[in-house]
MDTraj code that builds the backbone (N, CA, C; nanometers):
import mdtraj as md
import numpy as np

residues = "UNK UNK UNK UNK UNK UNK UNK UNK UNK UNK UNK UNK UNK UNK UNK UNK UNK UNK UNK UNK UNK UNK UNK UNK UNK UNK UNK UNK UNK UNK UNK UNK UNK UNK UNK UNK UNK UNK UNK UNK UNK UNK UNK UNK UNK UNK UNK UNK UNK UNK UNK UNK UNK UNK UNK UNK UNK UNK UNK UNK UNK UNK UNK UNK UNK UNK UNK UNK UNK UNK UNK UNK UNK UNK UNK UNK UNK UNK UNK UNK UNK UNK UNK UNK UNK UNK UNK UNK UNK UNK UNK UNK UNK UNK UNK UNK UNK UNK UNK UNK UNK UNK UNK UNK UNK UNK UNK UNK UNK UNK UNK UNK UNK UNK UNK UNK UNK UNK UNK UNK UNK UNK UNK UNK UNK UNK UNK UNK UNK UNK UNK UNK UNK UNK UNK UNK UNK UNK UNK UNK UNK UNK UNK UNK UNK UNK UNK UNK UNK UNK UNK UNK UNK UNK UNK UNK UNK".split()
xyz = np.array([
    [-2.0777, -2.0876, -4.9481],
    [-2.0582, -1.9441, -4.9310],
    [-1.9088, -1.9130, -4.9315],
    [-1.8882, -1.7980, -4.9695],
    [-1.7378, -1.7237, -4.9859],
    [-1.6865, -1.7319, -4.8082],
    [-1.5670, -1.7306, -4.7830],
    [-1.5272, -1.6840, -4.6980],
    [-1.4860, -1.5994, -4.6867],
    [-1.4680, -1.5384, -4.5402],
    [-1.4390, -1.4027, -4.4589],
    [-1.3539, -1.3264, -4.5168],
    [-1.3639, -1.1795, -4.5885],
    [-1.2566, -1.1508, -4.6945],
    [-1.1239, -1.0812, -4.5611],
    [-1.0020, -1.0483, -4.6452],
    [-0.9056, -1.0019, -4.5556],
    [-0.9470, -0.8705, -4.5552],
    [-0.8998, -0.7882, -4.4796],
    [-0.9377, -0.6198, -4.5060],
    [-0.8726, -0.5755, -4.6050],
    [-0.9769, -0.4560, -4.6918],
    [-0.9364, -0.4020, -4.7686],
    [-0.7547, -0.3146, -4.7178],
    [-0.7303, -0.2784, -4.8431],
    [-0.5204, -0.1925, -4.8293],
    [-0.5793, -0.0593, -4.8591],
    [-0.5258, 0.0713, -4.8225],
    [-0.5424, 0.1883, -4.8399],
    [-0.4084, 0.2008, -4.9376],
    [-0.3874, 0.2493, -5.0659],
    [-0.3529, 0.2913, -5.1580],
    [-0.2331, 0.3707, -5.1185],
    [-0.1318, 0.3983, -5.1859],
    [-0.0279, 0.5166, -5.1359],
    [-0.0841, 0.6605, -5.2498],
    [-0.1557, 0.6359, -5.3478],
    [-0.2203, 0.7332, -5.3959],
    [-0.3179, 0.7889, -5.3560],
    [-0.3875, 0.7320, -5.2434],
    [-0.4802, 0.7649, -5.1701],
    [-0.4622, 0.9354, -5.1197],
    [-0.5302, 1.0752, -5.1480],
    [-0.4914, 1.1470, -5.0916],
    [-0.6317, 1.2715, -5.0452],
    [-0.6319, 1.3825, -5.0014],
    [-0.6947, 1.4142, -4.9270],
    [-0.8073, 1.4841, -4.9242],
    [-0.8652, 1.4193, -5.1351],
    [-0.9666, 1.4407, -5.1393],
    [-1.0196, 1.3452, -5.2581],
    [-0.9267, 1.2072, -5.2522],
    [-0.9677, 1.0666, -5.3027],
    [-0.9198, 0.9235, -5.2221],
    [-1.0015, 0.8783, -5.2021],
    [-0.9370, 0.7800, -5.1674],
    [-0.9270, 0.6417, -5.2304],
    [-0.8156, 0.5687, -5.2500],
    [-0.7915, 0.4311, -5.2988],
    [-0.7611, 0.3359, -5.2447],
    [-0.8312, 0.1815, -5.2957],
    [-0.8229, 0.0710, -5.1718],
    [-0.8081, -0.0164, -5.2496],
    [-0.7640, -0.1269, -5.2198],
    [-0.7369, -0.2516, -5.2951],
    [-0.7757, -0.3997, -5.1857],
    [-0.7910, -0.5031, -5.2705],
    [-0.8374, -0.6229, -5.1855],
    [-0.7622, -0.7488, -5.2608],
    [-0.7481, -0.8164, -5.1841],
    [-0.7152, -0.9645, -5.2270],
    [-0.8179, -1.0682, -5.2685],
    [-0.8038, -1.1251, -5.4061],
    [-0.9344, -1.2098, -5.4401],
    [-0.9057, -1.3405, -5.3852],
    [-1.0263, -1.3840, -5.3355],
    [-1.0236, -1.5686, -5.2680],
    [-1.0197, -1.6288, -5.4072],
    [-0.9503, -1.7730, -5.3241],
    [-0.8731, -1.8683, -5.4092],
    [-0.9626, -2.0012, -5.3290],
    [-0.8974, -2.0847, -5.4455],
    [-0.9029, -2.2020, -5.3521],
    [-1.0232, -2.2779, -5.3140],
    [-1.0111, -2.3148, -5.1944],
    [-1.1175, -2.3463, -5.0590],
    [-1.1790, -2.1962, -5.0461],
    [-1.1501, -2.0880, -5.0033],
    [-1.2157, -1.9568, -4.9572],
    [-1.2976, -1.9371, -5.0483],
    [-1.3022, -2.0057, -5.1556],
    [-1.4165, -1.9357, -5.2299],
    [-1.5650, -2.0279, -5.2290],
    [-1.5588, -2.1575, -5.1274],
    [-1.6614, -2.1679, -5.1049],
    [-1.7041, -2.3024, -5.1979],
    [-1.5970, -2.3209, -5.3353],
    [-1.6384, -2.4125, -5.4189],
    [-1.6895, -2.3371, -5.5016],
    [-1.7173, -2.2361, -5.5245],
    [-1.7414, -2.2222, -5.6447],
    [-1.7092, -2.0496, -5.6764],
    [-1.6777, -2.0385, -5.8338],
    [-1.6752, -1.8784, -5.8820],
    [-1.6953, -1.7992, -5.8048],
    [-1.5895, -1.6908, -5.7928],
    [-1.6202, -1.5652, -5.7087],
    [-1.6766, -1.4816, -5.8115],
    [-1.8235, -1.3944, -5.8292],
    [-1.8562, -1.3307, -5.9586],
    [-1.8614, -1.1677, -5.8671],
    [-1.8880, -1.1531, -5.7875],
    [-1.8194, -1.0451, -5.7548],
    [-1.8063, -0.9967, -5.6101],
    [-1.7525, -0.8741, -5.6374],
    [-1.7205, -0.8167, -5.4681],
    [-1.8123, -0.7119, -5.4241],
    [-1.8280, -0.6801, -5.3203],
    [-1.9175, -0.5822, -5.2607],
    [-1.8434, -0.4848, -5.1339],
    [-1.7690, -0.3792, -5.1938],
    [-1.7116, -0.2999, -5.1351],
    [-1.7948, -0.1332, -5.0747],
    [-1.8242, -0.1620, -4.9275],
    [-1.8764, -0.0520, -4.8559],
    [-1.7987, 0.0291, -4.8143],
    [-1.8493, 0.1979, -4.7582],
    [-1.7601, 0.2476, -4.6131],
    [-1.8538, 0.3183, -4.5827],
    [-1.8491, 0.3764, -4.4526],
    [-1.9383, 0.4312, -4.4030],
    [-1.9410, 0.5956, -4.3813],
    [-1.9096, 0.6281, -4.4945],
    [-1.9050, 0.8088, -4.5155],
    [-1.8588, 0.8906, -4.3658],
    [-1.7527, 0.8732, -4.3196],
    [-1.7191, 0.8921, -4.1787],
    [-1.8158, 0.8939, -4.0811],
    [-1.9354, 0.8082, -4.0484],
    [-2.0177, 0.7804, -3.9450],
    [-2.0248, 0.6708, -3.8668],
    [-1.8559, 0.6706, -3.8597],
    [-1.8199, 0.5324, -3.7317],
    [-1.8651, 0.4201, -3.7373],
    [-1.9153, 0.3714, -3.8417],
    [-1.9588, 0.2400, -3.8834],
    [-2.1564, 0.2837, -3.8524],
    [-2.1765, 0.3808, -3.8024],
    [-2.3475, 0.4154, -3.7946],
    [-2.4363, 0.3816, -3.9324],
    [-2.3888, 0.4194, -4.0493],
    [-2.4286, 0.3611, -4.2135],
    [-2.3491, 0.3502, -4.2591],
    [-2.3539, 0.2187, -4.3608],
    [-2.2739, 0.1664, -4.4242],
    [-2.3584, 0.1933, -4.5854],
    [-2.2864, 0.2413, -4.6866],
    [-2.3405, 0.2174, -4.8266],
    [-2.2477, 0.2033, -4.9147],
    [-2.3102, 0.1326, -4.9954],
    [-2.1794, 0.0506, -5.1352],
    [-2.1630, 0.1440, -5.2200],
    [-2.0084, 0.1278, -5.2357],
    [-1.9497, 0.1780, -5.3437],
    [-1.9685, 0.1015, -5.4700],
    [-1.9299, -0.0672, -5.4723],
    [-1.8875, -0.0923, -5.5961],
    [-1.9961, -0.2289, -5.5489],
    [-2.0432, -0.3272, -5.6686],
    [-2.0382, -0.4669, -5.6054],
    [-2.1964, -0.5040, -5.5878],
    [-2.2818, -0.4215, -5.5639],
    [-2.3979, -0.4462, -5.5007],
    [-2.4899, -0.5378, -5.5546],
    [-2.6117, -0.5984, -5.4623],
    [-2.7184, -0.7169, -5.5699],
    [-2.7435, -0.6173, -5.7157],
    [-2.7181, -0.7464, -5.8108],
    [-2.7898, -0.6589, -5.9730],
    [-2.6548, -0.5717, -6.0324],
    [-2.5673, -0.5663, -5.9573],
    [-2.4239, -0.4723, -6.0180],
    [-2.3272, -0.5589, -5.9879],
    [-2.3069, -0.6559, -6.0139],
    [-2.1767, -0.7549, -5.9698],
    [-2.0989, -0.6850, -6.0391],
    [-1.9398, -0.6875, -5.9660],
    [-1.8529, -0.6442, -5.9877],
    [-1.7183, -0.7302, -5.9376],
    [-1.6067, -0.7713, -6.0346],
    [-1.5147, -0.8145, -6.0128],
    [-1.3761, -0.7804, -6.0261],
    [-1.3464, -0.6473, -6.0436],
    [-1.2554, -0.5775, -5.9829],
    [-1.2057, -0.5821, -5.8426],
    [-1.0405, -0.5941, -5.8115],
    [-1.0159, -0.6030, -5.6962],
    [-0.9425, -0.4884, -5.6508],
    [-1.0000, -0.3792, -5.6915],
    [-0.9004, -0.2153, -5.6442],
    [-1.0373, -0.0867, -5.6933],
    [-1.0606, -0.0104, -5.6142],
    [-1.1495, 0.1259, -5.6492],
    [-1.1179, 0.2507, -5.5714],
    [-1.1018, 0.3559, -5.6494],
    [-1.1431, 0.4733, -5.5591],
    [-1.2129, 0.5765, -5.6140],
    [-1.2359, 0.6574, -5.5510],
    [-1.3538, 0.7210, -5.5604],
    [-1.3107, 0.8807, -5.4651],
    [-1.3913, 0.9925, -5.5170],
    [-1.3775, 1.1224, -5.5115],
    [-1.4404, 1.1588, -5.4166],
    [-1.5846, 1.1461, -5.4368],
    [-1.6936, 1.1838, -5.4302],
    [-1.7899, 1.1586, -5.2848],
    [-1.8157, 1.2924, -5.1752],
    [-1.8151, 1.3248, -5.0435],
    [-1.7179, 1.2398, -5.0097],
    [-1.5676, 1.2609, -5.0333],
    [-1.4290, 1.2458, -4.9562],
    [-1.3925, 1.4124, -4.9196],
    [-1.3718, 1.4039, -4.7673],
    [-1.3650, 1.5449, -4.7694],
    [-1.2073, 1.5325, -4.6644],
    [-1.1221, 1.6761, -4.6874],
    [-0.9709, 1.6931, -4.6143],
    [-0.9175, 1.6527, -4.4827],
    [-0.8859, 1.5404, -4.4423],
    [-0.8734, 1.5065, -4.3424],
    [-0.9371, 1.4392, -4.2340],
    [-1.0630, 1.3768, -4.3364],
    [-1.1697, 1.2895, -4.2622],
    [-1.1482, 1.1185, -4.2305],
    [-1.1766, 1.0588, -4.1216],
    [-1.1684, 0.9552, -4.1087],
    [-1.2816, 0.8173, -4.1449],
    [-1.2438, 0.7271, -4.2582],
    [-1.3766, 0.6552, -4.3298],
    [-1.3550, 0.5165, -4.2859],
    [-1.3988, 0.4297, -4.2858],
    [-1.4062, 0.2755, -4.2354],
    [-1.4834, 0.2426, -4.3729],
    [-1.3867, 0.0941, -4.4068],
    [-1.4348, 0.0329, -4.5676],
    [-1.3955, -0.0978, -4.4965],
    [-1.5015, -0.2106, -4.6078],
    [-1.4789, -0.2916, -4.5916],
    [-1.5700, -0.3676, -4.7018],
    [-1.5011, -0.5344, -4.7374],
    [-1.5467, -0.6090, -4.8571],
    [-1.5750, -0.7416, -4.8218],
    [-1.7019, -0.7849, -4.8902],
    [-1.7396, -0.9080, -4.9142],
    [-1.7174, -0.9728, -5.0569],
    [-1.7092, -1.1140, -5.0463],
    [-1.7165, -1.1586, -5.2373],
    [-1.8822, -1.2554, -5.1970],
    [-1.9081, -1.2662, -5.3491],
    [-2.0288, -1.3403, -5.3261],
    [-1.9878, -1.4634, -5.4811],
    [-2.1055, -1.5423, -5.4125],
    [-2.0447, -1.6578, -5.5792],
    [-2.2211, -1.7226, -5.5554],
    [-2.2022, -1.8162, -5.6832],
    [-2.3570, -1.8801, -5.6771],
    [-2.4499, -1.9017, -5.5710],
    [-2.3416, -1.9177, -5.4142],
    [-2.4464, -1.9576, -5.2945],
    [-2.4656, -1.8274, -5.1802],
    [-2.4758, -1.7108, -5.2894],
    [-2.4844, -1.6077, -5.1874],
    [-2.3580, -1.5523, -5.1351],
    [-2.3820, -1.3718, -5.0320],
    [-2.2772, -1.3167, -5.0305],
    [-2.1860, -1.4150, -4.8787],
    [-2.0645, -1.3801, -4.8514],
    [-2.0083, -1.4531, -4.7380],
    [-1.9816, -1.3296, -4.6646],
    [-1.9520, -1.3396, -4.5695],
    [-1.9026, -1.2690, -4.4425],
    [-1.7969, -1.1009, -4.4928],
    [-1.8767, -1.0211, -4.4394],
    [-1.7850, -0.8787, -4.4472],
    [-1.6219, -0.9242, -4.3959],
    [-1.5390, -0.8281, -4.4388],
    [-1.4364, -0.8210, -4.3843],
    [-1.3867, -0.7247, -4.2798],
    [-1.3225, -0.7338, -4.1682],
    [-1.2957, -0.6576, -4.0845],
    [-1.2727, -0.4859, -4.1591],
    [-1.3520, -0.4087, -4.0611],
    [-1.3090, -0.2492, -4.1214],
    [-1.1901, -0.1925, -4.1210],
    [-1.1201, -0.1370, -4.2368],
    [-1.0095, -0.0879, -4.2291],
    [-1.0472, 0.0601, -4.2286],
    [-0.9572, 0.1033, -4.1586],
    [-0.9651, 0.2466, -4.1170],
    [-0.8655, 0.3636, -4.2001],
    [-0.9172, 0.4206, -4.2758],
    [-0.8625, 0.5231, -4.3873],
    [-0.8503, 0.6290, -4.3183],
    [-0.7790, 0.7535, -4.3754],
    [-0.8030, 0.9014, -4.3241],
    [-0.7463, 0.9360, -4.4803],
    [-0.8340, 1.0254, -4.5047],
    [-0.7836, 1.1373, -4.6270],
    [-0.7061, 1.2441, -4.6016],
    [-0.6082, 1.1968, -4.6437],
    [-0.4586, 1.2865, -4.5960],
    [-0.3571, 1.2717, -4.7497],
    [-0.3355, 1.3344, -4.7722],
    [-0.2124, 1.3201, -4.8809],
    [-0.0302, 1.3181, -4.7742],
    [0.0769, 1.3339, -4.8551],
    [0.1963, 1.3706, -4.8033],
    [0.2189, 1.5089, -4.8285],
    [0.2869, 1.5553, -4.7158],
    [0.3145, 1.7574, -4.6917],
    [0.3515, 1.7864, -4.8604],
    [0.3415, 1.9333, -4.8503],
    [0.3860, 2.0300, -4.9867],
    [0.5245, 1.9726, -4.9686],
    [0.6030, 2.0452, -5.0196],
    [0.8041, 2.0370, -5.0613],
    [0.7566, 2.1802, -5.0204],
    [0.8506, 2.1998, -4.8873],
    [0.8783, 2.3303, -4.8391],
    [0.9208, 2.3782, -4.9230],
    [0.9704, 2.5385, -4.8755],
    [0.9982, 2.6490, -4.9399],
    [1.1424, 2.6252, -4.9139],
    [1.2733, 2.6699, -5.0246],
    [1.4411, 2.6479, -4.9716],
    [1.4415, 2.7560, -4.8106],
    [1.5370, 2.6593, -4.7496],
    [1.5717, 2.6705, -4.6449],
    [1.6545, 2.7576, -4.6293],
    [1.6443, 2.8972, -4.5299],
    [1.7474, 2.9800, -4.5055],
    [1.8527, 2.9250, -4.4210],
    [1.9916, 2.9979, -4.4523],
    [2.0827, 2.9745, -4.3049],
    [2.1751, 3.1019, -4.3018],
    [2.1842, 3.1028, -4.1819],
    [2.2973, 3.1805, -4.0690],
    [2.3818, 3.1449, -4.0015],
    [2.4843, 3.2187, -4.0618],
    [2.6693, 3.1862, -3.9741],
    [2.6674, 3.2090, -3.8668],
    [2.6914, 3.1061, -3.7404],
    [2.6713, 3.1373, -3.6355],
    [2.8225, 3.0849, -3.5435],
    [2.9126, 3.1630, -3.5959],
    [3.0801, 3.1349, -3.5385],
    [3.1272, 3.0174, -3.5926],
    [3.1159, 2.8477, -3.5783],
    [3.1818, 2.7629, -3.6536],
    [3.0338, 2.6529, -3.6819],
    [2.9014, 2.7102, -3.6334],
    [2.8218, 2.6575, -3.6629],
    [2.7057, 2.7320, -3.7989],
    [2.6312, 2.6432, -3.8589],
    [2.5354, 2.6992, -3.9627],
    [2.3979, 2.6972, -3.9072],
    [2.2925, 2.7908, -3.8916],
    [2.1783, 2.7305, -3.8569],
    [2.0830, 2.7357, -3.9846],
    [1.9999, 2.6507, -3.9718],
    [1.9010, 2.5879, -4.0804],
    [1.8070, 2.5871, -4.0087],
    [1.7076, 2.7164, -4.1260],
    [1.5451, 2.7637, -4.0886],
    [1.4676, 2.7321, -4.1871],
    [1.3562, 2.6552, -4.1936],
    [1.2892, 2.6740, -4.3313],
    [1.0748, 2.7348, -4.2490],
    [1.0063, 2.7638, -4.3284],
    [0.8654, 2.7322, -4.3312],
    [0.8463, 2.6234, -4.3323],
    [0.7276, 2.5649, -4.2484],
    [0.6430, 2.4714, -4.2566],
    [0.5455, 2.4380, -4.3755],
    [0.5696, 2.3583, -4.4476],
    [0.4893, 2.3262, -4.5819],
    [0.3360, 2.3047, -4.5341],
    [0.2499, 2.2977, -4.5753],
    [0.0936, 2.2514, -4.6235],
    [0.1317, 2.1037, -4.5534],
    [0.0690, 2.0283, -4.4705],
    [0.1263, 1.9166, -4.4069],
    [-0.0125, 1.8527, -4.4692],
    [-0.1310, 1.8977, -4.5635],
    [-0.1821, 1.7817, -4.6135],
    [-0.2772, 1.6694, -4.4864],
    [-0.3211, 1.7214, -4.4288],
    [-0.3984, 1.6346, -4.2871],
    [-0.3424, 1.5777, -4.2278],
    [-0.2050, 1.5260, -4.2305],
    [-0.1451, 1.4260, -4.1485],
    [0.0086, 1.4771, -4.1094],
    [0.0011, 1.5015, -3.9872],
    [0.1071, 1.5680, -3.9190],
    [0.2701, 1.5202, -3.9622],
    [0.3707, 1.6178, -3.9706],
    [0.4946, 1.6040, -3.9931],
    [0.5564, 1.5788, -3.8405],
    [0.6148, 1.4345, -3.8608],
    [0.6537, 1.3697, -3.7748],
    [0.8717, 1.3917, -3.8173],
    [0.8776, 1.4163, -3.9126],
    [1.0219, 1.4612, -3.8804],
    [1.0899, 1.5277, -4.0696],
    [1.1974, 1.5545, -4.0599],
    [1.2373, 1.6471, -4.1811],
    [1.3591, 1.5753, -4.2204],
    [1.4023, 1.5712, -4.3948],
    [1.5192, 1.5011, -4.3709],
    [1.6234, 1.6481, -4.4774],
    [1.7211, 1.6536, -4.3968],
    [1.7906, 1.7677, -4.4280],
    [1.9430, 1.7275, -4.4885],
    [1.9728, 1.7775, -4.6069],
    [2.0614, 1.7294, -4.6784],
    [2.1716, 1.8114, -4.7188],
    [2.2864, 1.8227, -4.7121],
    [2.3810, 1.9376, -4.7112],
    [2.4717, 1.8601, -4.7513],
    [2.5433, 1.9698, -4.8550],
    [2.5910, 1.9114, -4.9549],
    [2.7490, 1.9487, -4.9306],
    [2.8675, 1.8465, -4.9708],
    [2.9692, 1.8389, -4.9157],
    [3.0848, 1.8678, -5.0057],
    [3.0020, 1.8148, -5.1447],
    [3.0810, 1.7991, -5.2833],
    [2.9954, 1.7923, -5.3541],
    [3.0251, 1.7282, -5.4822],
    [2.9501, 1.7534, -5.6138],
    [2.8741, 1.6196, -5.5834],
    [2.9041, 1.5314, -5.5510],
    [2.8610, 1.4060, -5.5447],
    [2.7980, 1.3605, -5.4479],
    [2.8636, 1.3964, -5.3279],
    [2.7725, 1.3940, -5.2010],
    [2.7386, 1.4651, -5.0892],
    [2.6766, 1.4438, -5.0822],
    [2.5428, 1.5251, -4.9314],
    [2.5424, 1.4293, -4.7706],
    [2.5751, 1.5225, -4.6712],
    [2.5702, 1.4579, -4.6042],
    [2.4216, 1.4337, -4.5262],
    [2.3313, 1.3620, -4.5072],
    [2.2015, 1.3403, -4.4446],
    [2.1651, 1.3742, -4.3110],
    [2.1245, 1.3863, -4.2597],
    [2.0824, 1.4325, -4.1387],
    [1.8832, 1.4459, -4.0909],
    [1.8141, 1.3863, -4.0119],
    [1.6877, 1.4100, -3.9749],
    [1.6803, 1.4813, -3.8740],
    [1.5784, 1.5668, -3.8857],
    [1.5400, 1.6339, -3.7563],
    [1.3852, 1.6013, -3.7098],
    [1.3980, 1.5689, -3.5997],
    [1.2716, 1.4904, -3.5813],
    [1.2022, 1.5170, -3.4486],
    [1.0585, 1.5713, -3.5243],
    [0.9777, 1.6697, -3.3978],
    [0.9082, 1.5859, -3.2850],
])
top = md.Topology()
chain = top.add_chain()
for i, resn in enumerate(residues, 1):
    res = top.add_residue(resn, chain, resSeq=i)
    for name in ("N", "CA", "C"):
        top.add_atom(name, md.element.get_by_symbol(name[0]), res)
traj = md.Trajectory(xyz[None], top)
C-alpha cells in the first residue's frame, strides 16, 4: 500500500470563488513498491469534515495529476478542508492530514490617496478597497522623493 500522503498546498491563485491545491507525488519506498496510478483528492464542501466527496481520483477514474482546482459550489469567503490519497496495484493508502483552505482572494488596489497640509506635516487618507474575504492586516505607503526614489513606509492596523 501507498503511504500516508503529505497535505495537500493551497495555491496563491486560489481566490474567492476558485480554489487551487497542489500535492507532492510519492517516490521511492512511499509508494509501497509499486506504481502510483493515481490520486484521490476530496474536501468536504465546508461541512467540517461531516461529508467528504471527491473531486478528482476516484475507483474507475484514476487520475494522476498532482495539482486541481475547481469553481464549482466554492462560495466568498467560505472555509473547505481537502485532503489526498495515492493508490497503486495493492489498493488506496492512508488519507492525508486536512488542510484547511478559505476562499479569499487579495484586497482591490485602493482608490489614489488624498492628502492635507497640516503645518510641516502631510496627512494621508485613502478608502478602504474590497478586502476580498480576508482582512487587511496593514498598507504599504510610498512617497515619492525624486524621480527615482520613494521613500516606504507601512501602516499597520
Amino acid at each position: 500500500m501507498p503511504s500516508k500522503m503529505a497535505p495537500v498546498t493551497r495555491m496563491p491563485d486560489t481566490i474567492k470563488t476558485m480554489l487551487h491545491v497542489q500535492w507532492i507525488a510519492l517516490t521511492g519506498d512511499q509508494t509501497g513498491g509499486s506504481l502510483i496510478d493515481s490520486y484521490n483528492l476530496q474536501w468536504d464542501k465546508a461541512s467540517n469534515e461531516a461529508n467528504w466527496s471527491d473531486l478528482i481520483g476516484q475507483d474507475g477514474s484514476f487520475q494522476t495529476s498532482l495539482e486541481y482546482s475547481w469553481s464549482s459550489e466554492v462560495f466568498p469567503g467560505s472555509t473547505y478542508k481537502v485532503r489526498v490519497r495515492a493508490h497503486n496495484l495493492h489498493g488506496w493508502g492512508s488519507w492525508s492530514n486536512a488542510t484547511i483552505i478559505r476562499s479569499t482572494g487579495i484586497p482591490d488596489q485602493p482608490l489614489p490617496p488624498t492628502t492635507i497640509m497640516n503645518n510641516i506635516y502631510v496627512r494621508i487618507t485613502w478608502v478602504d478597497p474590497d478586502y476580498n474575504f480576508e482582512a487587511i492586516d496593514k498598507y504599504d505607503i510610498r512617497i515619492g522623493q525624486s524621480r527615482h526614489y520613494f521613500h516606504s513606509a507601512a501602516a499597520v492596523l
